[in-house]
C-alpha positions in Angstrom: 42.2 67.1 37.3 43.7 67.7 34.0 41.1 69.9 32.9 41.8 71.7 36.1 45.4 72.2 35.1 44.7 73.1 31.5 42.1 75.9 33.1 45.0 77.0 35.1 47.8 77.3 32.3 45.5 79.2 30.3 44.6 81.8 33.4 48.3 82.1 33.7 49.1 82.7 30.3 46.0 85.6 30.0 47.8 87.3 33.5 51.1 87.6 31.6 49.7 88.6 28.7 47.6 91.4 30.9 51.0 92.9 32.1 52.8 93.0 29.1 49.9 94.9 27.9 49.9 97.3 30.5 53.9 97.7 30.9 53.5 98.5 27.0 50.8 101.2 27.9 53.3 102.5 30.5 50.8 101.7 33.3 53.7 100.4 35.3 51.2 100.0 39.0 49.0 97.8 36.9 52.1 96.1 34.8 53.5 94.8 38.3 50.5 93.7 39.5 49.4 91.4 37.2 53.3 89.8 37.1 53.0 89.4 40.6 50.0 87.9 40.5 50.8 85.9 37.4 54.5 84.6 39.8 51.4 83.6 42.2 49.5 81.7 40.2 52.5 80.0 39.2 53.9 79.2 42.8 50.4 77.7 43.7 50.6 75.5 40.8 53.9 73.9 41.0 52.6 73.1 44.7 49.4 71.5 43.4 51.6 69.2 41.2 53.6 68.8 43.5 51.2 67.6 46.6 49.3 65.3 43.5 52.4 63.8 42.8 52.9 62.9 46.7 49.5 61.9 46.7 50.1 59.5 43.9 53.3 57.6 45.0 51.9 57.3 49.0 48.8 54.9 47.5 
């Protein structure tokens, strides 16, 4: 799973750098939708750690 992770940091981190690009280009509609998508892709991650880690310590 740690490939799985890395894969997911790096999506993240491409999103964020898709709507600073696009705020910079003043296309605000796309700027917003790649943060929220990029606050998304973060939220899902914290829960996969999160349900791994309580995976983990119930073995």
């Amino acid at each position: 799973m740690k490939v799985s992770k890395g894969l997911d940091v790096l999506l993240m981190a491409f999103v964020v750098y898709l709507a600073v690009v696009r705020f910079r280009e003043g296309m605000m509609g796309s700027g917003t939708l790649f943060t929220v998508l990029a606050i998304v892709y973060l939220a899902t991650f914290i829960v996969r750690i999160k349900n791994e880690r309580r995976q983990t310590g119930d073995k």
